[in-house]
C-alpha positions as CSV (number, residue, x, y, z in Angstrom):
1,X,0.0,0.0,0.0
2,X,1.6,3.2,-1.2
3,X,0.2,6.0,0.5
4,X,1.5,9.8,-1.0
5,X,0.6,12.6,2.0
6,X,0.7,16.1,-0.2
7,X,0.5,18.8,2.5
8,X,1.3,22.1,0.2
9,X,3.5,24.0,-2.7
10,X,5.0,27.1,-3.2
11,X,6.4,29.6,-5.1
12,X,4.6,28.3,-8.3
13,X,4.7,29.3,-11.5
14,X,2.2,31.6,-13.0
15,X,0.6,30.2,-16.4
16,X,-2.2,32.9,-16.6
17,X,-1.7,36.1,-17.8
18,X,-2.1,38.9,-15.6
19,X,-2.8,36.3,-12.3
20,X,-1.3,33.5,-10.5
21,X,-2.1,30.2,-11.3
22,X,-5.1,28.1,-10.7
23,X,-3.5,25.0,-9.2
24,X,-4.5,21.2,-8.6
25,X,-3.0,18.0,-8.2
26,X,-2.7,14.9,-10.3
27,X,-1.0,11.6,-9.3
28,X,-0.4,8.8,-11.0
29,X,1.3,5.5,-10.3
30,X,1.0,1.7,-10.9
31,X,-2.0,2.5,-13.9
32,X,-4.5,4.4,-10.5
33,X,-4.5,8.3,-11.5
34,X,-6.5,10.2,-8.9
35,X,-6.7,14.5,-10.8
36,X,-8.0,17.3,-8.1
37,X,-9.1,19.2,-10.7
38,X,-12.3,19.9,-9.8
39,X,-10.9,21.1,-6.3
40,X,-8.1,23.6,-8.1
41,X,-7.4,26.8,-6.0
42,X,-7.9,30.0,-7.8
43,X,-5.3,32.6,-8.1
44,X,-2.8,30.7,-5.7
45,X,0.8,30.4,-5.8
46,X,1.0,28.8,-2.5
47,X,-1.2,26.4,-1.8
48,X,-2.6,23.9,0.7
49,X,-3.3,20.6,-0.2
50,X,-3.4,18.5,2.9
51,X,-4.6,15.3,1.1
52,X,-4.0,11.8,1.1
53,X,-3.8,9.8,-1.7
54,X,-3.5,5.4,-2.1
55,X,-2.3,3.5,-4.5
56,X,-1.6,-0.5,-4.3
57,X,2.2,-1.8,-5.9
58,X,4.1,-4.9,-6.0
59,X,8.2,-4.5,-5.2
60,X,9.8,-5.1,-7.3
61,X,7.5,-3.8,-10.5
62,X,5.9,-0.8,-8.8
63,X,6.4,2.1,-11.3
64,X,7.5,5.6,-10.0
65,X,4.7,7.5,-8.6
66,X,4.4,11.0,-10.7
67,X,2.9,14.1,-9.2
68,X,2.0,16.7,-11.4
69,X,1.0,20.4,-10.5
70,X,-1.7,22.1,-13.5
71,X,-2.9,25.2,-13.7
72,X,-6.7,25.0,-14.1
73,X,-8.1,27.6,-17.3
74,X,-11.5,26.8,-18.2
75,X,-11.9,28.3,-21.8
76,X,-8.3,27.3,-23.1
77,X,-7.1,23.9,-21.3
78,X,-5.1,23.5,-18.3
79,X,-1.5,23.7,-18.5
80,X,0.9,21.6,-17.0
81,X,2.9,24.0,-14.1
82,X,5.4,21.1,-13.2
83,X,6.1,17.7,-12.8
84,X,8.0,15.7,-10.1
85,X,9.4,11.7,-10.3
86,X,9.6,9.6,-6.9
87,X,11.1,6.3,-7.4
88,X,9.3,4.2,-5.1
89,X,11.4,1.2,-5.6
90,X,14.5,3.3,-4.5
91,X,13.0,3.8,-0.9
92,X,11.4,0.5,-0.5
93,X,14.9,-1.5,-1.0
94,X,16.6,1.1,1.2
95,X,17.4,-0.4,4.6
96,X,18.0,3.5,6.0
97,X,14.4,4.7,4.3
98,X,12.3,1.4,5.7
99,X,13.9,1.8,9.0
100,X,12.3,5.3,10.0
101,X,9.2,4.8,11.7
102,X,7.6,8.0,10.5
103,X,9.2,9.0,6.8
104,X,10.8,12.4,5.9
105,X,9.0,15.5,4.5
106,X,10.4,15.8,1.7
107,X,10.6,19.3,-0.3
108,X,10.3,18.2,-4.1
109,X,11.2,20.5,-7.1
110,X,8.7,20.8,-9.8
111,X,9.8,20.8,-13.8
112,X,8.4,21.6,-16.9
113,X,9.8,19.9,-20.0
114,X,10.4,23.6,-21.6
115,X,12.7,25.2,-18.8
116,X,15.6,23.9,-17.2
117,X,14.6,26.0,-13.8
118,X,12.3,24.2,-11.2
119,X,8.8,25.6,-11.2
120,X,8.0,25.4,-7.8
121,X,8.2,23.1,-4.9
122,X,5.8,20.6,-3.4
123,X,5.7,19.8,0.2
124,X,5.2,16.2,0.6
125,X,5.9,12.6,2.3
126,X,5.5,8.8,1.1
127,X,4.9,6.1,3.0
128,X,4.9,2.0,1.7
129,X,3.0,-0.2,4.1
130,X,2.1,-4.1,3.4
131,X,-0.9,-4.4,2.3
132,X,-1.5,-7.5,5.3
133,X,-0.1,-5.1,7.9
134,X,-1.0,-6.1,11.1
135,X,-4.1,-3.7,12.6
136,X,-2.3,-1.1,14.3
137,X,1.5,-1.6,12.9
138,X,0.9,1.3,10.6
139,X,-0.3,4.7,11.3
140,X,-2.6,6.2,8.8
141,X,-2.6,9.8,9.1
142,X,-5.1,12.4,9.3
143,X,-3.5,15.5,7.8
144,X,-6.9,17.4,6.7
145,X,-6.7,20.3,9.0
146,X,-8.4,21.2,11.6
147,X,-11.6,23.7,11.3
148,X,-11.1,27.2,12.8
149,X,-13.1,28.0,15.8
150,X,-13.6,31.6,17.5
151,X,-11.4,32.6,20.8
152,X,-11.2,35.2,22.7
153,X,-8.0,36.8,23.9
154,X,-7.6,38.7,27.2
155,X,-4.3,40.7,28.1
156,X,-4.6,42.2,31.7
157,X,-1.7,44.9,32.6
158,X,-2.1,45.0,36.3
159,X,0.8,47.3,36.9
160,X,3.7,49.3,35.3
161,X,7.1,50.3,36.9
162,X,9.8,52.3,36.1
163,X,7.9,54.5,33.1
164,X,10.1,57.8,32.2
165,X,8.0,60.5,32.8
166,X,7.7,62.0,29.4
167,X,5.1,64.9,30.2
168,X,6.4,68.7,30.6
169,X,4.0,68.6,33.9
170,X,5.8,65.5,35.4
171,X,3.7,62.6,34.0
172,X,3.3,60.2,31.6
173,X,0.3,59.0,29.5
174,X,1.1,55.3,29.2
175,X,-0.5,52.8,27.1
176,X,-0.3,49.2,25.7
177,X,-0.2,48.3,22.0
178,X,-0.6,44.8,21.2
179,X,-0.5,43.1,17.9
180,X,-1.8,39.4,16.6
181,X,-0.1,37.9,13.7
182,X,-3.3,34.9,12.6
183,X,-0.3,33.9,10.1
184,X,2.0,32.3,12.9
185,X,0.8,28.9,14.5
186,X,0.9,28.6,17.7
């Protein structure tokens, strides 16, 4: 059981004109092909992904499992952003790779048969399980994320020392300025 976890990509190419591209996924390997098209992200250079995706193999015979990045245009045709190649056979005969129990994020360079530069970058991880795995011997993750829910933040200043009195009459006219950054995870 190959399982391919795509969490996100960035810095992708632009194949519109005058906007980013409309990305989705589409995988491929051992003759299974599983297209997000229909879930592409408009105007996104950096998107999330956070999907899983199965495909059965047999080692050795298990072709390479291709992951390509398109760029969604409903009047023209989509166009291909980038392409990346993971050898699956590779990491399934390597001692080193079979040994980790959880497998390596791996940051993956996207190509396009008409440039020589990468065209982004795909944030990913693979995982090869036996398909008669033992219940429990193999963790299959959840990476869809969570869904937002409101809180409410409280700061209480309960006292102050030490202010340099900044006023001509000897005072000072303190006060707090806080910021929240809803980018940063915390």
């Amino acid at each position: 059981l190959i399982r391919a976890y795509m969490v996100s990509a960035y810095n992708l190419s632009s194949r519109d004109n005058g906007s980013d591209s409309d990305p989705y996924l589409k995988l491929t390997c051992n003759g299974k092909v599983f297209s997000e098209r229909d879930n592409y992200q408009l105007d996104n250079p950096q998107p999330d992904f956070f999907k899983k995706f199965e495909f059965e193999g047999k080692f050795p015979g298990s072709t390479p499992l291709k992951i390509e990045v398109w760029d969604y245009d409903m009047i023209f045709g989509d166009d291909l952003i980038g392409t990346t190649i993971c050898d699956l056979e590779d990491r399934y005969f390597n001692m080193e790779w079979q040994a980790l129990v959880e497998k390596p994020i791996e940051y993956r360079q996207l190509y396009h048969p008409s440039s020589a530069i990468d065209q982004g970058t795909v944030k990913m991880w693979v995982e090869i399980n036996p398909v008669s795995a033992p219940p429990g011997t193999v963790i299959d993750y959840d990476i869809t994320p969570k869904p937002p829910y409101p809180l409410e933040v409280r700061v209480c200043v309960l006292n102050c020392k030490e202010i340099p009195m900044m006023d001509a009459e000897g005072t000072c006219d303190a006060f707090c300025r806080g910021f929240f950054d809803s980018k940063v995870d915390s």
